[in-house]
SERO-4910 file (N, C-alpha, C, O; in steps of 0.05 Angstrom, whole numbers):
BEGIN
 pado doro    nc1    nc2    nc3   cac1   cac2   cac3    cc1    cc2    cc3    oc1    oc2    oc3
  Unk    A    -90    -14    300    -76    -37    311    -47    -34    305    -38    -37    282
  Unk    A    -30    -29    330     -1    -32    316     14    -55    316     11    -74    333
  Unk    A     34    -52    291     36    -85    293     64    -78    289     70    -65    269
  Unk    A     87    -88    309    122    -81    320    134   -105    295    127   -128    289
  Unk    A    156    -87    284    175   -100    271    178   -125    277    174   -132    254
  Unk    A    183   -144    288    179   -168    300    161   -185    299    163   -208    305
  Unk    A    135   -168    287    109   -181    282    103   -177    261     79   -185    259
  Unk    A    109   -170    242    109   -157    220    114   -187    198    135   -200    198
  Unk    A     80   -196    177     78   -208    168     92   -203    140     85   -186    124
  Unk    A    113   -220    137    118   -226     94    107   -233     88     98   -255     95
  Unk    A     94   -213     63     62   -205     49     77   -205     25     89   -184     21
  Unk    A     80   -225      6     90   -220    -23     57   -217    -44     35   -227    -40
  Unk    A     62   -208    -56     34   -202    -79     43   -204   -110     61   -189   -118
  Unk    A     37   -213   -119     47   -210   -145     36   -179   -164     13   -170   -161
  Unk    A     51   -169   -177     32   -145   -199     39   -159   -230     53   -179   -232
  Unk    A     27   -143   -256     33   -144   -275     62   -135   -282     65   -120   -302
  Unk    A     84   -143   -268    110   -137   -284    133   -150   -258    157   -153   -264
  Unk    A    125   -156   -237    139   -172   -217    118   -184   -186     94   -187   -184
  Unk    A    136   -189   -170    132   -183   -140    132   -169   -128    156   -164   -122
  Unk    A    119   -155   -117    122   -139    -80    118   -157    -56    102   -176    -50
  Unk    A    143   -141    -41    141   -150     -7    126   -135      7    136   -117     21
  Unk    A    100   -139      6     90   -105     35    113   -109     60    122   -131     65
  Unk    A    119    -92     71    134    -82     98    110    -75    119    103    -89    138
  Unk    A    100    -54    112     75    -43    138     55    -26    114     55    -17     91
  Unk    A     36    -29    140      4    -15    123      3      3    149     18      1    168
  Unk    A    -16     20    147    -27     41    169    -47     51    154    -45     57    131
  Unk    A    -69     54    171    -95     72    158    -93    103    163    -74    110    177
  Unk    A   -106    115    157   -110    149    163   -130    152    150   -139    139    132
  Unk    A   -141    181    170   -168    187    151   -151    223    148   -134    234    161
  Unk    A   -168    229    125   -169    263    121   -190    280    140   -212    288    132
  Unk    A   -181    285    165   -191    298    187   -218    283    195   -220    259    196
  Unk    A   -242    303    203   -259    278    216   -278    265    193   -287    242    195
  Unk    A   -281    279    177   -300    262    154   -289    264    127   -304    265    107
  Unk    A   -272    265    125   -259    257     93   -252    231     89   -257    213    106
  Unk    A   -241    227     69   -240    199     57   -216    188     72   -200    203     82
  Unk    A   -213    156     76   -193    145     87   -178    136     65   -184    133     41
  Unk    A   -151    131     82   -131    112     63   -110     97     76   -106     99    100
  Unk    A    -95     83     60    -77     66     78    -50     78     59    -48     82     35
  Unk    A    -32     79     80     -4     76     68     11     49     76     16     39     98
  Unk    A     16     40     43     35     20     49     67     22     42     75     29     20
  Unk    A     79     17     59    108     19     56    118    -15     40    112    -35     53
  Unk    A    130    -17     16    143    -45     -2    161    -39    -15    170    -17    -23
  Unk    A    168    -65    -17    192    -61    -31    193    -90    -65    189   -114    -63
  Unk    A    198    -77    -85    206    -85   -114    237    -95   -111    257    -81   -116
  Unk    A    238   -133    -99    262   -141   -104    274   -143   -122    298   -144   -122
  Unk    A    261   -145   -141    282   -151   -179    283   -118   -187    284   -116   -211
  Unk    A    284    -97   -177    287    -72   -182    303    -56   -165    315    -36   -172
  Unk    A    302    -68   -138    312    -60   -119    306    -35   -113    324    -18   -116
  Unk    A    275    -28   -102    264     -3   -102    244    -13    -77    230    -33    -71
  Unk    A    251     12    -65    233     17    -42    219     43    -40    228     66    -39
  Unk    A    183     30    -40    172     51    -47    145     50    -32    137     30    -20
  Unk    A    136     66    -34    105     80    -23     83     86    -39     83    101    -59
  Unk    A     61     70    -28     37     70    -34     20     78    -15     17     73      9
  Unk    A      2     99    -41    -22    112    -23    -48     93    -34    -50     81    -56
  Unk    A    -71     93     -7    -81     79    -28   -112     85    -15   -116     78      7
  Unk    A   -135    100    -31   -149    112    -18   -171     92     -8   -168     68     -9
  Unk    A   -190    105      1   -210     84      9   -234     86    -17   -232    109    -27
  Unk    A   -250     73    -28   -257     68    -50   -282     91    -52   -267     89    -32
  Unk    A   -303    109    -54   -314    123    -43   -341    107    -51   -356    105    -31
  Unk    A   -351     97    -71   -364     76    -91   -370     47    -70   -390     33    -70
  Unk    A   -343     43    -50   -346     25    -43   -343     26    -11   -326     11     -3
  Unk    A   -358     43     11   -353     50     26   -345     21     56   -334     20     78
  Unk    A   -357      6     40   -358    -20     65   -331    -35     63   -321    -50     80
  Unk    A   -321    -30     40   -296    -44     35   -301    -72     10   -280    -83      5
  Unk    A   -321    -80     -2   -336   -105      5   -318   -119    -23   -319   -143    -29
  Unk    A   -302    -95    -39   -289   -109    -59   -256    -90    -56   -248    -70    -68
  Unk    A   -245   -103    -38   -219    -94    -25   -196    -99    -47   -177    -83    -48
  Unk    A   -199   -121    -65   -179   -123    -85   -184   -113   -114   -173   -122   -134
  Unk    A   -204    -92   -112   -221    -88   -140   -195    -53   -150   -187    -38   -132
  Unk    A   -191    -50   -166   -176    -26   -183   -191    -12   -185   -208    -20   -200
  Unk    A   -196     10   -176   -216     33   -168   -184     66   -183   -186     90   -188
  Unk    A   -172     57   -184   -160     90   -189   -154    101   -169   -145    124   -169
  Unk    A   -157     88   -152   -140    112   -127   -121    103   -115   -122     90    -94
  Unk    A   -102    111   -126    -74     92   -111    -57    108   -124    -63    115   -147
  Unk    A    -38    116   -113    -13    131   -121     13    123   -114     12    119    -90
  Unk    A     38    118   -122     63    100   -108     80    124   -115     74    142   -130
  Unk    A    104    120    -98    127    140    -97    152    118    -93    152     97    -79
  Unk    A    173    129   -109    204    115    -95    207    130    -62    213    154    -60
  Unk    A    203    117    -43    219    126    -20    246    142    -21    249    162     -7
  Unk    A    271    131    -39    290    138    -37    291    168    -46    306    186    -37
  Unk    A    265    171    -72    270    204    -77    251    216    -65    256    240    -65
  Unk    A    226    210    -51    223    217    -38    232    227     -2    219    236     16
  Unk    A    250    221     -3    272    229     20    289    248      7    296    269     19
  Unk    A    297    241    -16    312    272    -34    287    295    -36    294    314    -49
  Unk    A    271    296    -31    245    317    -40    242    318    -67    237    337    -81
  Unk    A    245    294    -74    243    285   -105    209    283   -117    201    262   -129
  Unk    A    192    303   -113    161    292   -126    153    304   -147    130    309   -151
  Unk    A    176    311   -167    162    320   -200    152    296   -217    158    272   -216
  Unk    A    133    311   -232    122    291   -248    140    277   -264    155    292   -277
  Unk    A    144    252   -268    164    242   -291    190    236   -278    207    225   -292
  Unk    A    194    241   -254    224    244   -240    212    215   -217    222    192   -216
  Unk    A    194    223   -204    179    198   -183    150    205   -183    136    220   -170
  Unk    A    146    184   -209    122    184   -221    113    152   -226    120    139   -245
  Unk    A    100    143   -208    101    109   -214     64    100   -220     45    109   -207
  Unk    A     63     79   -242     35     79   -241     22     67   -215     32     48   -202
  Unk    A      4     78   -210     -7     68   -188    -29     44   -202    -36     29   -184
  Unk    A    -38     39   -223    -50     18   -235    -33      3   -236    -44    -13   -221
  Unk    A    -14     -7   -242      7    -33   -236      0    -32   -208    -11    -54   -203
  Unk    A      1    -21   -193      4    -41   -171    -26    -41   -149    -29    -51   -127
  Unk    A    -39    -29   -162    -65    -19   -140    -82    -43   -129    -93    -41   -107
  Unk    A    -85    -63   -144    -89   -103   -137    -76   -114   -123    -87   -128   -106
  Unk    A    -42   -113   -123    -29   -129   -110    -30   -118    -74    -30   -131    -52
  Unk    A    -32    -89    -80    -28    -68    -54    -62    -76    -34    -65    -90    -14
  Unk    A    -78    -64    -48   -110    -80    -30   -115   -104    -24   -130   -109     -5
  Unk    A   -103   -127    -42    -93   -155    -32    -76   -156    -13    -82   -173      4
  Unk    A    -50   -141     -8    -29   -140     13    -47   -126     35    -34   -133     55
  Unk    A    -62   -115     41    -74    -90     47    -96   -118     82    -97   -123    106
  Unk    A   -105   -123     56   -123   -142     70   -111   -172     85   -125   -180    103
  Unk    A    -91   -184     79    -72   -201     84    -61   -190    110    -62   -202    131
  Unk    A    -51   -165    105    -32   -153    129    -51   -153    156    -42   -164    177
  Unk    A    -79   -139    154    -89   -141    179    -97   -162    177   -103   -165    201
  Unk    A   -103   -179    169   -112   -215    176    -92   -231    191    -94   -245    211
  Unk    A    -70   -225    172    -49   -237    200    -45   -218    223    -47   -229    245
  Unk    A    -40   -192    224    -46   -181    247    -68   -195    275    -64   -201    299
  Unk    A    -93   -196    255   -112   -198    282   -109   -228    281   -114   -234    305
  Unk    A   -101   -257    264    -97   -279    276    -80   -283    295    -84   -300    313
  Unk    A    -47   -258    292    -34   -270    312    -32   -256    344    -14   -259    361
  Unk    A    -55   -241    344    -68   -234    375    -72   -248    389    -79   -270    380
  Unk    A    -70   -247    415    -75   -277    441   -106   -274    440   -120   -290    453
***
């Protein structure tokens, strides 16, 4: 479902150390039968960091049925170094446990308002 800048729901979530804004989610799968995941693109206003989250599909939990549960599979990047080709360990290295709750909560939020605000 694509959903145009203009439609694009403010999704704040709280984590253990601030707020995130989600911007956009998108799903993908790993070719025809591998695992899915969503990338979410947010942004950290009291940090002023814009960054990227991977965030896999739970494999434990294939139906979805606990979408805000911390499973370990989530990985975040700064956008900004990742546009420098910045991906060493320790250089843009972000826990993905800080934020892997607030992101499957935003996750689920995002397509809810998506499909409410369909005709």
């Amino acid at each position: 479902m694509a959903v145009t800048e203009r439609e694009r729901p403010r999704i704040e979530e709280a984590t253990p150390h601030g707020t995130i804004v989600i911007e956009a989610v998108a799903h993908h799968r790993n070719g025809v039968g591998g695992n899915g995941f969503f990338v979410v693109t947010f942004a950290e206003p009291r940090d002023e960091r814009r960054m990227l989250g991977v965030v896999f599909d739970n494999p434990e939990d294939p139906d979805g049925e606990r979408p805000a549960a911390f499973t370990g599979y989530c990985a975040v990047f700064n956008r900004v170094l990742l546009a420098q080709d910045v991906i060493a360990f320790a250089e843009n290295s972000w826990r993905g446990d800080y934020y892997e709750e607030a992101l499957r909560r935003g996750i689920v939020r995002w397509y809810k308002a998506a499909v409410e605000d369909e005709p």
